[in-house]
Structure formats: C-alpha cells, structure tokens
C-alpha positions in Angstrom: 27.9 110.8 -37.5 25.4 113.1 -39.6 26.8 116.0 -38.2 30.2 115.8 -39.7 29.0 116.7 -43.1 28.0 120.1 -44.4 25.2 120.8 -46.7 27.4 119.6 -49.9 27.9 116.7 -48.7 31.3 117.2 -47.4 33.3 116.9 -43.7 33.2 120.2 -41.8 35.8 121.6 -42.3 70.2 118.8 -38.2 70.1 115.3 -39.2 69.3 112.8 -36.5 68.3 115.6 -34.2 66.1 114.2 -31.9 62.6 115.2 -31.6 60.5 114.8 -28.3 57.0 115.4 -28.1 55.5 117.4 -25.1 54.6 114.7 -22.2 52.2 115.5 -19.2 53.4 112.5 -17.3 56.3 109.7 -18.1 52.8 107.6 -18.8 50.9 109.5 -20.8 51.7 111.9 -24.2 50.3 114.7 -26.1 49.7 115.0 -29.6 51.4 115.3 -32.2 54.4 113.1 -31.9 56.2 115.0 -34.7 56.0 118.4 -34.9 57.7 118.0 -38.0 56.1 118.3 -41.7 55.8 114.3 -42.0 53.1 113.7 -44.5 51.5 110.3 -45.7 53.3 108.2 -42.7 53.8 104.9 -43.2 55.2 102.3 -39.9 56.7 98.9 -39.6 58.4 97.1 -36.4 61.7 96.1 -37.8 63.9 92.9 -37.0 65.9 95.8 -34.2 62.9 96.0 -32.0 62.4 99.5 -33.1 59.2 100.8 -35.3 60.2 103.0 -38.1 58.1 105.7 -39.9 58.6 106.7 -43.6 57.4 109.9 -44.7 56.7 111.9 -47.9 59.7 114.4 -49.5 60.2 117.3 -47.5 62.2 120.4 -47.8 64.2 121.0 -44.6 67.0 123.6 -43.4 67.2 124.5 -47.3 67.7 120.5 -48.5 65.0 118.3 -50.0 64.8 114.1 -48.5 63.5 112.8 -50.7 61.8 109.8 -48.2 61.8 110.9 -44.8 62.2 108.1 -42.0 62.3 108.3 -38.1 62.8 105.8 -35.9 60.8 105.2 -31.9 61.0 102.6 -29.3 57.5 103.2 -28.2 55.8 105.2 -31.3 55.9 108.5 -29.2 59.1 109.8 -29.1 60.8 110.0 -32.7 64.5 110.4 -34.2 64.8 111.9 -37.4 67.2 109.7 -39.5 67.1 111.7 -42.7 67.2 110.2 -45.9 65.9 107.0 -46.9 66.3 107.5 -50.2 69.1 109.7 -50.8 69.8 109.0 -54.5 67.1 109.6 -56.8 66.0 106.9 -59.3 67.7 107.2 -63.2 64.6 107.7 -64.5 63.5 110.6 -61.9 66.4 112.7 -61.5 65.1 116.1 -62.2 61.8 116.4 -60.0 61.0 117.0 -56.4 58.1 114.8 -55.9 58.5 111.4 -53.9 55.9 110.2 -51.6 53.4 107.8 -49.7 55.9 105.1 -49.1 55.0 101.9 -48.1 58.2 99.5 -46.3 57.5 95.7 -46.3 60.6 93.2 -45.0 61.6 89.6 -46.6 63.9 87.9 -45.0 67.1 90.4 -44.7 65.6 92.5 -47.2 63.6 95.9 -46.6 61.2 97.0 -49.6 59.8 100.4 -50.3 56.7 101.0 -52.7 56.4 105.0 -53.5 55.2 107.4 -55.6 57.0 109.1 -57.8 56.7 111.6 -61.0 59.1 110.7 -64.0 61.3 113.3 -65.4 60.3 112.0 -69.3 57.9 110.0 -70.4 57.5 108.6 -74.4 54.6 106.4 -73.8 52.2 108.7 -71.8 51.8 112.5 -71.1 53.7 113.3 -67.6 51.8 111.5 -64.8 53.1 109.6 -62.0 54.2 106.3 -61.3 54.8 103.6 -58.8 58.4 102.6 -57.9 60.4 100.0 -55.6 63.5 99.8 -54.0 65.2 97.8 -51.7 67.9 98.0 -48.8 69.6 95.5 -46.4 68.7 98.5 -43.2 65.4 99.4 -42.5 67.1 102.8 -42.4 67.9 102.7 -46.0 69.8 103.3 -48.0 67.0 102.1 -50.1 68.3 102.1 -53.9 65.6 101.7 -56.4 65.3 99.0 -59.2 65.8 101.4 -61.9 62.4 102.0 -63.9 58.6 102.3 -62.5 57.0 99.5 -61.8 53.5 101.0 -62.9 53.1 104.1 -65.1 50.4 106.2 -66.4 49.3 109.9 -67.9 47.2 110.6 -64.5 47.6 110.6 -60.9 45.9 107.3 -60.8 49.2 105.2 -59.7 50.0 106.4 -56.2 50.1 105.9 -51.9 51.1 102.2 -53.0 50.6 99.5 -49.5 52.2 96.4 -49.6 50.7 93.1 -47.4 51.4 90.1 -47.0 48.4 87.7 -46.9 48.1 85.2 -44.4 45.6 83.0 -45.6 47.0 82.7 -49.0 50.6 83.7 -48.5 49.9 86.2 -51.7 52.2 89.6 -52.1 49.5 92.1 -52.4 49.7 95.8 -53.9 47.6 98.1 -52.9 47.2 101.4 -54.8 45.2 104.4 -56.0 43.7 107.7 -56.5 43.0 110.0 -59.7 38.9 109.7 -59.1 39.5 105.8 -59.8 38.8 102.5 -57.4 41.1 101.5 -54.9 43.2 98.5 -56.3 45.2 95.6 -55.4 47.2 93.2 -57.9 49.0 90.1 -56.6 53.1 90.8 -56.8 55.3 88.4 -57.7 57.6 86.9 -56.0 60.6 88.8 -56.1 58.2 92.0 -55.1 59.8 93.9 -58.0 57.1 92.7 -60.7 53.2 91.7 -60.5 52.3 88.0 -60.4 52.0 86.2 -63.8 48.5 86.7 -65.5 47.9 88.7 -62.4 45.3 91.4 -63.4 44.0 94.8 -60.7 40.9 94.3 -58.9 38.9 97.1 -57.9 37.9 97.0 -54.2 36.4 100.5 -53.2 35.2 103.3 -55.4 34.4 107.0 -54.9 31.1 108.8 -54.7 32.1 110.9 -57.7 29.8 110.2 -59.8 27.3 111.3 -57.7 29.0 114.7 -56.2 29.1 113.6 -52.6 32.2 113.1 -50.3 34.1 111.0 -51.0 34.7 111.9 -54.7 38.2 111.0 -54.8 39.7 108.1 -52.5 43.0 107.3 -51.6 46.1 106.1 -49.3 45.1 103.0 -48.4 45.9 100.8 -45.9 44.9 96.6 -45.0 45.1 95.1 -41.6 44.0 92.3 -40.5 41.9 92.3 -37.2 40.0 89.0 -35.8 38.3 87.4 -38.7 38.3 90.3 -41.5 40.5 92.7 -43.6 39.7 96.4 -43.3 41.0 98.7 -45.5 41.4 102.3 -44.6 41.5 105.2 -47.1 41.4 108.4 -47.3 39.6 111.7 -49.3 39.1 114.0 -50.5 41.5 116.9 -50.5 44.9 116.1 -48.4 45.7 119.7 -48.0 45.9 123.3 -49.5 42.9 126.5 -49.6 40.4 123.3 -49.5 41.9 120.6 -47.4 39.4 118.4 -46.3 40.3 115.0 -45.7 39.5 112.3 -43.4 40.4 108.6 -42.8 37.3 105.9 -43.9 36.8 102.3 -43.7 35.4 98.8 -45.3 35.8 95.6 -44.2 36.5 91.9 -46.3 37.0 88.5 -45.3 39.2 88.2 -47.8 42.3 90.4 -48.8 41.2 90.8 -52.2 37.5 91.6 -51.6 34.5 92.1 -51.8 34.5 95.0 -49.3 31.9 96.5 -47.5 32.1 100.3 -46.3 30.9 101.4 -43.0 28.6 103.4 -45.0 26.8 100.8 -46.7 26.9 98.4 -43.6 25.5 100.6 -41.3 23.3 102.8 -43.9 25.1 106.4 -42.4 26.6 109.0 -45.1 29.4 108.1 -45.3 32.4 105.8 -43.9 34.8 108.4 -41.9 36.0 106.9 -38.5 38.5 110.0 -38.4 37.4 113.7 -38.7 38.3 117.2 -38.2 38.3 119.0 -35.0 39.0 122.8 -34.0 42.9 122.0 -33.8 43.3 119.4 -36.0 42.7 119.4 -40.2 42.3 117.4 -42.5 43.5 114.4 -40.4 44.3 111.0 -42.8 46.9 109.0 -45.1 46.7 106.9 -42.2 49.0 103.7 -41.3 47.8 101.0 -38.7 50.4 99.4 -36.6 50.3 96.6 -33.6 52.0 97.7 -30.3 54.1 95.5 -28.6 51.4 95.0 -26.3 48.8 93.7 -29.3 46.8 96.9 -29.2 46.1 98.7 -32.5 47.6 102.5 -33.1 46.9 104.5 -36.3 50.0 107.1 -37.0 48.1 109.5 -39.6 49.3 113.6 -40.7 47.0 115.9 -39.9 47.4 119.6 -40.3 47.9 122.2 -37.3 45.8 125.3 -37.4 47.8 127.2 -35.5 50.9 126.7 -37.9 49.4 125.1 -41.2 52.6 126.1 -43.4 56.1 125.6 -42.4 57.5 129.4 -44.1 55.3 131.9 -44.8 55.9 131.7 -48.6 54.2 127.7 -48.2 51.0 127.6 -49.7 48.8 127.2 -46.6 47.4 124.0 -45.1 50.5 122.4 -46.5 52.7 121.5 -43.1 51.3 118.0 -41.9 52.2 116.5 -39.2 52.7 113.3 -37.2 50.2 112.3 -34.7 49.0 109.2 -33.3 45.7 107.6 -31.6 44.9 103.7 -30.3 41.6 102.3 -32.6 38.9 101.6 -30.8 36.1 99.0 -31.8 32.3 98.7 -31.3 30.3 96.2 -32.8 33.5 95.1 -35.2 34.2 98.4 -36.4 37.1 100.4 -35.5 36.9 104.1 -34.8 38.8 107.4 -33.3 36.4 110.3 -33.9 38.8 113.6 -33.9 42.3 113.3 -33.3 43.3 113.6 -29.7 44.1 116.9 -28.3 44.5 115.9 -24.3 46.7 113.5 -22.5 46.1 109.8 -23.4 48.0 106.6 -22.2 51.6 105.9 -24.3 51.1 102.7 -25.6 52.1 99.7 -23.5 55.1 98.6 -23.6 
C-alpha cells in the first residue's frame, strides 16, 4: 500500500434510453456500467425487486436533471429514468447545483437527503445546505419539504447518508466535508427534522492539519458487515486539473462510533481500499449495496482518461462515470485495489 502515495503524501495520480454496458459473455461484464456522467452514486433495492441509482445534477442533450436516477435488475445493465427531482425546491430556484443524494424507504414512502446551494441566504454568506424530500415511487417524483434542513456559510453540509440502525432502531444522518469531521446526528422520526436534544458527533477527521492525504474527507457511506459498521469516505479532490480522489475506510461496533481507520489499525499511511489505475481516476463517492445473492458491490464514479469531459468546453476531469466492483475481505477489512478494467463475474442473481 506504500506505493500508492507520491512524495507529498498524496495517491498517484433521450429519456429512458436504455444504456447497456459492453459484456464479454452473458456471465461476465466490463466496466463501467454507465458510460454516462453519473457522479456521487447512490443505490437502494426498492419494494419492485429492482435496485435504483441516484446521481448528482447533470447537463444532458442541452437540459439540466437536477437528480439523476437509473434503474437495473442486476446492477449491470442500467435505464436512465431522468429526473428525480424535476421541480426545484422554493428556496433554490435559481442555481444549478444539486447532488450526492442519499434514498432511504419507510413504509410506502421514498426519502432523498441531497445537497444543495440556496439561491439567498440572510443568516449566512452563500454556502450550501442539506435538503429532504419525499415521494410515494422510488422513481420520484420526489418533492422537497420546502426549506433546508441544515445550513451554513461553507461547504461543510453536504454528500448527506441516511441508515437505519439495527441495534438501536435510530434514524442516522450522515454528512460532511469543508476540511471538517465526518458527522452523524440521530433524525427524528418523521426523517424531516433531527432527534430532540440530538447534537452531531464527530466520527472521522482529515489529516489536514498535518498536510498529508487525506486533508479533506467526504461522501460517506455505513454498512453493516458481520459484527461492525464501516464507514467509507472519500478525498481529497473529486475531480478537475487535480482530481485525486479515492475511497477509505474505518470500522465501529457501533453506528455512532468510535471508529477506527484502516490506517491506524494497521499502522499503513493511509486508509484507501480504492485507488487510481492507468484507465481509471480518481475513483470514489462510493455506495455499498447487497446483491440478491448476499455478496457486497460498491457502485462508485470514477473518471475515464480516455474521455475525462463530456464537451470539449467542460473543464477537464469533470465527466464521472458509473462503475462497479464486488468488496473483498481479508482479515475483516474490505478492499478492491483499482477499479476493474477486465471481465469479472455479474453478480449472482
């Protein structure tokens, strides 16, 4: 793992139109299984049988979606659905900046948790924001509750994750970024307000105060595997002249911490289980999602160096991608290395 970082410490660097990845066999696939700018993917298996993706704002055939969502029967071959989120919140009518969505189901209601920038604000400077809303479809509509639920003058309220604990039944939110700790509060519950006298705890922090990777830290992400919680994340920079990013991990037995990275349980440099490779960069904002067969899959973006923008006027390193690997495990830590690049087995059905 000591190779993966250079001397500064950092890694080496048509609606519905259906979209098919290339297959070597009816057995096997090929990444990616989007070749569509889908950033900061997040999965769930609805109540239909099918798993659905949700994706950050893209522009496409000269309209912005403001939260992209496909839909799979096997989480290799993807339909495009559009818009889950086709009306803007009152409170964010004027911007072009919704992302890292986060889908959690209640009954016969879908929830979304996103990101999103406010057109005004007269409390703070312009920052971003965290927002929820709801729909009876797991294809949205998804209309939100009409004002953030968390605001603030940074970029420190973003990539929210909802979970569901089940050891304590406890709605969890997980957020974070802007150089600060990844979070979690306990939600209420009608998931549209935190937990009385609930306060943020802060579960994993950046290197930043030291100038080593990670500095900054976010998109995180909790499952639950055997007999602990580990929570991905990603850093540092998602994309652009100095993309660099790459998918790390701690682990908890308990949802709400203490967590211990793979750096400091292992004593390596740092906690990435997902890297760069010559095809693939800046691989991360990861999801983790059980196949129908109980295997683990992450479905992360990762950034095509053959085509890193999607028009040559896009500022480069800025097309991300959908691709998708099984987790493997040794000695109760997961791990994929670099994304795959060869045939591999579709996930059992």
């Amino acid at each position: 793992m000591h190779d993966m970082l250079d001397s500064a410490g950092h890694p080496d660097d048509s609606a519905r139109a259906s979209i098919k990845p290339a297959t070597a066999t009816s057995a096997t696939y090929l990444n990616p299984v989007l070749d569509k700018d889908f950033p900061d993917p997040a999965v769930i298996l609805a109540d239909d049988g099918f798993y659905y993706a949700y994706a950050t704002q893209t522009l496409r055939d000269g309209e912005w979606i403001n939260i992209q969502v496909a839909r799979s029967a096997d989480l290799v071959s993807w339909d495009h659905l559009g818009d889950a989120l086709p009306q803007k919140p009152d409170w964010a009518r004027e911007t072009q900046d919704f992302w890292a969505p986060s889908v959690i189901r209640d009954g016969s209601t879908y929830f979304i948790y996103y990101s999103a920038t406010p057109d005004v604000c007269h409390v703070h400077a312009r920052g971003h924001a965290l927002a929820v809303a709801t729909s009876t479809s797991p294809a949205g509509p998804f209309i939100d509750m009409g004002m953030p639920l968390l605001l603030g003058a940074g970029f420190e309220y973003i990539d929210p994750m909802a979970f569901d604990d089940p050891a304590t039944g406890k709605h969890l939110l997980y957020w974070g970024s802007g150089f600060q700790p990844i979070k979690v509060q306990e939600l209420g519950q009608d998931r549209l307000s935190f937990a009385p006298d609930s306060e943020p705890i802060n579960l994993v922090w950046p290197n930043g105060r030291d100038g080593t990777f990670p500095r900054l830290i976010e998109a995180s992400w909790l499952t639950l595997h055997d007999d602990h919680y580990y929570l991905f994340y990603s850093g540092d920079n998602c994309c652009g002249p100095d993309a660099h990013y790459g998918v790390m991990v701690a682990r908890s037995k308990s949802a709400t911490g203490p967590f211990e990275t793979l750096e400091q349980a292992k004593g390596v440099p740092h906690s990435l289980i997902l890297h760069k490779s010559e095809r693939w960069l800046a691989p991360g904002h990861n999801c983790v999602i059980e196949g129908k067969a109980g295997q683990l899959w992450m479905l992360y973006h990762a950034i095509d160096v053959e085509r890193p923008r999607q028009t040559q006027e896009d500022e480069i390193n800025s097309r991300r991608i959908l691709l998708l690997d099984r987790i493997e495990w040794d000695d109760g830590w997961p791990f994929i290395g670099t994304p795959s690049d060869e045939p591999r087995p579709v996930p059992a059905a």
